[in-house]
C-alpha positions in Angstrom: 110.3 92.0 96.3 111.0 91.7 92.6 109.3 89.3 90.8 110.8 86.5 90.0 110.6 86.3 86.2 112.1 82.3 86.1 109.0 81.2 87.4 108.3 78.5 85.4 104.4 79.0 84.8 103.3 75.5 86.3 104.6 76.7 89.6 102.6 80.1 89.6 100.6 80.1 92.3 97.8 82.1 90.8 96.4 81.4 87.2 95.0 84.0 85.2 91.9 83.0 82.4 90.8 86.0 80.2 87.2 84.4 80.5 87.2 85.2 84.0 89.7 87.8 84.4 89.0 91.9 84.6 92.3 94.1 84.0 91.6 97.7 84.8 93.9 100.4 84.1 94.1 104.0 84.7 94.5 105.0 81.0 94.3 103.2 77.2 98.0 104.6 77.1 99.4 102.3 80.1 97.5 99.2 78.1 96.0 99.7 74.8 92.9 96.8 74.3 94.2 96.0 70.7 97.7 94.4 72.4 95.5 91.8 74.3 91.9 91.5 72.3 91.3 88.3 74.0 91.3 90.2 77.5 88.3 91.8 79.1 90.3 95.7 79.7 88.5 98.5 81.0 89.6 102.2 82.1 88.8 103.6 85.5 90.5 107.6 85.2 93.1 108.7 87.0 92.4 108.9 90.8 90.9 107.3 93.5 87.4 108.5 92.8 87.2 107.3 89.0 89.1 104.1 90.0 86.5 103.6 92.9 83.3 105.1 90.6 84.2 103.1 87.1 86.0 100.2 89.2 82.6 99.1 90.9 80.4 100.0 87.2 83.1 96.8 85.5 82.9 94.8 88.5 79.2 94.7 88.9 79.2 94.0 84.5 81.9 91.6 84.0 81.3 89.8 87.7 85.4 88.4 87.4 86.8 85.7 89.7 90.3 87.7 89.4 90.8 91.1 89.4 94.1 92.7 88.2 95.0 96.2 88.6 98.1 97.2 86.2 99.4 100.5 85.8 102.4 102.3 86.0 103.9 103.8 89.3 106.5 106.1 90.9 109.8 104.4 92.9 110.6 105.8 96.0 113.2 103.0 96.6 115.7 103.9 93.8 116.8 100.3 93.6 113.2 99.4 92.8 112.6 98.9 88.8 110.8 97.1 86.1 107.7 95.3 86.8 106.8 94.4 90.4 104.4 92.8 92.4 102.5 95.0 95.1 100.5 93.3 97.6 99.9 96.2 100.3 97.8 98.8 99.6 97.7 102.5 102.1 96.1 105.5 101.2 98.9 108.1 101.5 96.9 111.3 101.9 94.3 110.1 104.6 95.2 112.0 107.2 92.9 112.1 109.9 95.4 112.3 112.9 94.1 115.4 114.6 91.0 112.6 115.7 93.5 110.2 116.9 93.7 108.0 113.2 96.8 106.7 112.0 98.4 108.6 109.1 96.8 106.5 106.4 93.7 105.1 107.9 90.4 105.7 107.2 88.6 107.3 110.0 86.6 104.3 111.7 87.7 101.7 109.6 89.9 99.1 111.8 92.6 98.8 108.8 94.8 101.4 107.8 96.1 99.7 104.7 94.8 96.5 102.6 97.0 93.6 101.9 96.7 90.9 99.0 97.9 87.2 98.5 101.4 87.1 98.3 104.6 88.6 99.5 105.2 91.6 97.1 105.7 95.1 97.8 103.5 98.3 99.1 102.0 101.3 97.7 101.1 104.3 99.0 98.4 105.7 96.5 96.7 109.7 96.5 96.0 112.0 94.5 98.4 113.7 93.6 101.4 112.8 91.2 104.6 112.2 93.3 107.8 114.6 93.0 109.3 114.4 96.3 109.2 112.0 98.6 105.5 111.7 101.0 105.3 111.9 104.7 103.4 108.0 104.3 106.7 105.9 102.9 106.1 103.0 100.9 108.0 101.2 97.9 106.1 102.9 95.7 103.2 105.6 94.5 100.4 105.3 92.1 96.7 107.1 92.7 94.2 103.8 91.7 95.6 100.3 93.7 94.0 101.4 97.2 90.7 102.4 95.3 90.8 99.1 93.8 92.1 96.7 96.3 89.7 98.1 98.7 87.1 97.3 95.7 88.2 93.5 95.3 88.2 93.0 99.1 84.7 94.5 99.6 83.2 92.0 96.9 85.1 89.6 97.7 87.1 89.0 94.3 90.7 87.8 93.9 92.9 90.6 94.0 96.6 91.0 92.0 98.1 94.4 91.1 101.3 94.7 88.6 103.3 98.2 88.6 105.7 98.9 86.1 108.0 102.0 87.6 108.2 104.5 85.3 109.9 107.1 87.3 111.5 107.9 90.7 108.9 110.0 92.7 111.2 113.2 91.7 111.2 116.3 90.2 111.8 114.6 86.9 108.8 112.1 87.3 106.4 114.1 84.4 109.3 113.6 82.0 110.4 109.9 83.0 106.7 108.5 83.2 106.2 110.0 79.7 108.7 108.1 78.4 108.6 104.9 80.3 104.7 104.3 79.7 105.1 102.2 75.9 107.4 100.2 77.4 105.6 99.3 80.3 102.0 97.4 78.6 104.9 95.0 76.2 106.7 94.1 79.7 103.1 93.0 81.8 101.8 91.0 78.8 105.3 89.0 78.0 105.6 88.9 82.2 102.2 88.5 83.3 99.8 87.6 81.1 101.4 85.0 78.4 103.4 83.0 81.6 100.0 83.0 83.8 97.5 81.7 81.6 
């Protein structure tokens, strides 16, 4: 699902204030502090680790009511572009099958994926960057949003996460993310931030 950019903001179901509002972001590149100094932005790293590690350090300083997770991701869906809403979260290289787990799901954890408020799209994040296509299919790849989601449900914070997709989970993804990732912190502010407030 695309989001639908004539919302008009008083129909937005969720409302974003930067007093009580953490964004966290992989890296300063994906959303430089200076473009939003009224925001409370942190970094977590790249990975699921950092995003887990630095994720819980904000969390436990900052104590938000809302938690968004921007950041940019790969497209396996090449109709998929632009901004977009993801609202499921898997971990696409937990693979525990050989003990009877479901590709994707934590050994002894009921839930092989996480899901958020709304009807928006999945994500299948690991660590690894994507160039071809993983045996876990989702609409798209990133290596932070399950870290985090699973974070936001386990203290019980409100939970949004924005990707902007900045390449299409191919061989030319190093090249395309590169060049896609300026554009991608001026579309979430105008988008996200300035029509949620």
């Amino acid at each position: 699902m695309r989001l639908n950019w004539n919302l008009k903001p008083e129909e937005s179901v969720v409302r974003f204030d930067p007093k009580n509002t953490l964004i966290l972001v992989a890296l300063e590149a994906e959303l430089p502090k200076e473009m939003i100094p009224s925001w409370k932005v942190s970094y977590t790293g790249v990975g699921k680790v950092n995003a887990a590690l630095k994720g819980s350090e904000y969390v436990a300083r900052y104590k938000p009511v809302n938690l968004i997770n921007f950041g940019t991701a790969g497209a396996l869906n090449p109709e998929l572009s632009g901004l977009l809403e993801v609202t499921q979260f898997f971990q696409r290289d937990m693979d525990a099958r050989d003990m009877g787990f479901a590709l994707g799901q934590t050994p002894f954890e009921e839930a092989p994926y996480f899901s958020a408020q709304g009807h928006g799209l999945s994500c299948g994040t690991g660590d690894s960057f994507v160039t071809a296509p993983p045996e876990l299919q989702t609409d798209l790849v990133d290596m932070e949003a399950f870290a985090l989601a699973k974070l936001a449900q386990m203290a019980g914070i409100h939970f949004s996460c924005f990707k902007y997709v900045s390449d299409q989970a191919d061989e030319n993804s190093p090249s395309a993310w590169k060049d896609n990732l300026a554009h991608a912190s001026h579309v979430f502010i105008n988008e996200i931030l300035e029509n949620h407030v």
